[in-house]
C-alpha positions, 0 to 999 in steps of 0.5 A: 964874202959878202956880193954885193948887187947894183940895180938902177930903176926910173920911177914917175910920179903921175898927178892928176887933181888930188891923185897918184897913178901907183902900181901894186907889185907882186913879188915872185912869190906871189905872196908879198904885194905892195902899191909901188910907184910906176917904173922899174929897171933900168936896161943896159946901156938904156937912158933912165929917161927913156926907161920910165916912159917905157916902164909906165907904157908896160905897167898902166897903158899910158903913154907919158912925157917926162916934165922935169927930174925930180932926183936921186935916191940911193939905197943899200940892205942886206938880200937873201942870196945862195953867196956864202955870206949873203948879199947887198943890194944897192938900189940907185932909184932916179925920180921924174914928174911925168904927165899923161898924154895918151893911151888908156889905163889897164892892169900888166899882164905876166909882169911885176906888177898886176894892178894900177890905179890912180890912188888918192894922195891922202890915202898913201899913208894907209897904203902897204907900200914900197918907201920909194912912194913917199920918196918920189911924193916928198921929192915932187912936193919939196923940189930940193935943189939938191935932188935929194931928200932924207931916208923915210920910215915905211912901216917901221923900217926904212926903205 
């Protein structure tokens, strides 16, 4: 029988001039590491509004307000899992504009991340990055009505 796993997460898009606040995430593993969008989990019973002003704070140092939301992403794959027949995971990601008002930034400490950056926008292709960045990028710059934007393709599989 398959398990099947939820995880709700908040994510900012943080622009300044012709670039974006990203963080690198460190798998537990220490080897897998990608440039993700500032965020994470959602708390029980935690407001995703909330979370991602949290989230930011932990990750680059900076206090954020939240401008506007963005939208909805929902994503499901397979997961390695010691359940008899594996794991599903299901990623339910919730994007907000964000703009810095305070603070200073600095890298996480004993976190999931270890680096945050401001990272030119034109250089995200090149990037080995998770596909929630060019989710919230695509979400930021087309604005759909609907909130939601199509699967996108990040070296070579969709994320």
């Amino acid at each position: 029988m398959t398990e099947h796993r939820r995880r709700i997460a908040a994510y900012a898009i943080c622009l300044r001039d012709d670039q974006v606040l990203l963080t690198r995430f460190v798998a537990p593993d220490g080897i897998d590491r990608h440039w993700t969008l500032p965020g994470g989990g959602v708390e029980h019973a935690e407001d995703p509004y909330y979370a991602v002003v949290r989230e930011v704070e932990e990750e680059t140092g900076y206090q954020v307000e939240v401008e506007r939301l963005l939208g909805v992403d929902s994503r499901s794959w397979p997961v390695a899992s010691r359940v008899s027949g594996g794991a599903e995971l299901h990623t339910v990601g919730v994007y907000y504009r964000a703009r810095i008002v305070g603070g200073e930034l600095r890298h996480e400490v004993d976190g999931s991340t270890d680096l945050a950056a401001w990272m030119s926008v034109t250089d995200v292709p090149g990037l080995v990055r998770a596909g929630l960045v060019d989710v919230g990028l695509e979400l930021d710059r087309a604005r759909p009505r609907t909130g939601h934007v199509d699967p996108v393709s990040v070296g070579g599989r969709i994320r």
